[in-house]
N, C-alpha and C positions, 0 to 999 in steps of 0.2 A: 466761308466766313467773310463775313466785312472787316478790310482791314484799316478803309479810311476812314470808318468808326470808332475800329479802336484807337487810330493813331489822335482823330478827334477829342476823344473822352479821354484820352494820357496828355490832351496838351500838347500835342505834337506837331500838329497841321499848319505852323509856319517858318517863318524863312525861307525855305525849299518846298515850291509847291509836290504837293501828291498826285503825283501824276504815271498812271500804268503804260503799259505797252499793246502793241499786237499781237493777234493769230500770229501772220506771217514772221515776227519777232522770234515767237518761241520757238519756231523751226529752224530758224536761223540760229538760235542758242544748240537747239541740238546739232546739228550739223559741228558747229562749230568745235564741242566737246563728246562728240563724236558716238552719240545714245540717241538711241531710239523714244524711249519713251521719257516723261518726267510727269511728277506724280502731281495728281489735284491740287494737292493743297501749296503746291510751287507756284503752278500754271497761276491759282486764281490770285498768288500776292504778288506774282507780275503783273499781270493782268491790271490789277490795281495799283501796285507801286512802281513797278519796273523802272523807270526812269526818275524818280525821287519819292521821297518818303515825309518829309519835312524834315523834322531834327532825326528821326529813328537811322541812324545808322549812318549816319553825313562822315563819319569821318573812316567810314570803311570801303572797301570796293563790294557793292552788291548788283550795281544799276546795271540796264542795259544800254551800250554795246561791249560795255567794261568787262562783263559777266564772261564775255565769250573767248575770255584769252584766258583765263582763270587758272583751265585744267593745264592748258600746255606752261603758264608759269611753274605752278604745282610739279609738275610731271619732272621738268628739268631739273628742279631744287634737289627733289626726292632721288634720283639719279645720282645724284655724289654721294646721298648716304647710303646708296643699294638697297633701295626702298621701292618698289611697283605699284602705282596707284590700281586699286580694280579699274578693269576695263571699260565698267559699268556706270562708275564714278559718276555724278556732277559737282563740280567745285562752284557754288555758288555765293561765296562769300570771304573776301581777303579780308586783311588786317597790316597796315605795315609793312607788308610783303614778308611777314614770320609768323603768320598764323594763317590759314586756310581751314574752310568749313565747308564741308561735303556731304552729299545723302548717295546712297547706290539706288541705280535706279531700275527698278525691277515692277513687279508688278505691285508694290507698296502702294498707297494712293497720298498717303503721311507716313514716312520712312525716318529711321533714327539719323543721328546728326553724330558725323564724326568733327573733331580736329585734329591739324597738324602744325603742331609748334615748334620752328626749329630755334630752339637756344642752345645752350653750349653743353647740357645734360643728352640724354636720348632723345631722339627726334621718332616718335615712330605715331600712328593714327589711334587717338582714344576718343570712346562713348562720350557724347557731352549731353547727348539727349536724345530719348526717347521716340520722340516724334517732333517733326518739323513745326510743326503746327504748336507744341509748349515750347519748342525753341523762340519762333518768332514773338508770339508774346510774351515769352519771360523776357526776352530783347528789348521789348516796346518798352515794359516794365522797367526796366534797370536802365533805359536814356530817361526815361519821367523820371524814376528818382535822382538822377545825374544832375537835372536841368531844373529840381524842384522842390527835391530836400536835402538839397545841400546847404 
């Protein structure tokens, strides 16, 4: 998928330019969160966005090298509530530092998208979507109406 199309066609492509990352980046992401693999349709919106996106997502942690501390922030929080992130994890998205969005990474190519939100009810990992791939553009989608019908 072209994402600096979509972010184009939402309106999205300034302030922060759109600008991806490397090969060598994405192995550094794995390494760092400690997986072997990470699925197509991640690789290709790093690829393309990894280091900014214009307006889509500026006020979250997604970018790289920010990305690669993700799971160990993740890991420790979840540890006070006796919560085990799979092993398999990637944490590829904060908020605040109380919400975290994550896919398992296994042989999926567009894997479902969990979170983890800790407020003062249960804190524990729920479905948010299906696949990565309707996550990111429903994302696109709800900064465009953010920034455009309001």
């Amino acid at each position: 998928m072209n994402y600096i199309s979509v972010l184009t066609e939402a309106g999205l492509d300034f302030e922060t330019q759109i600008k991806g990352i490397a090969e060598p980046d994405l192995n550094e992401m794995c390494q760092a969160q400690n997986v072997t693999h990470l699925p197509e349709t991640y690789k290709q919106f790093m690829l393309q966005c990894g280091r900014g996106a214009g307006l889509y997502a500026r006020d979250s942690d997604f970018t790289f090298p920010r990305v690669c501390n993700l799971k160990n922030e993740l890991e420790r929080e979840l540890a006070t509530e006796g919560i085990a992130l799979p092993d398999n994890a990637f944490v590829f998205a904060a908020y605040q530092g109380y919400q975290y969005k994550y896919f398992i990474c296994d042989e999926n190519e567009d894997p479902a998208v969990f979170l983890v939100m800790f407020t003062d009810e249960e804190t524990s990992p729920t479905l948010v979507n299906v696949t990565l791939s309707q996550e990111l553009l429903e994302g696109i989608s709800q900064y465009k109406s953010a920034f455009y019908e309001s």
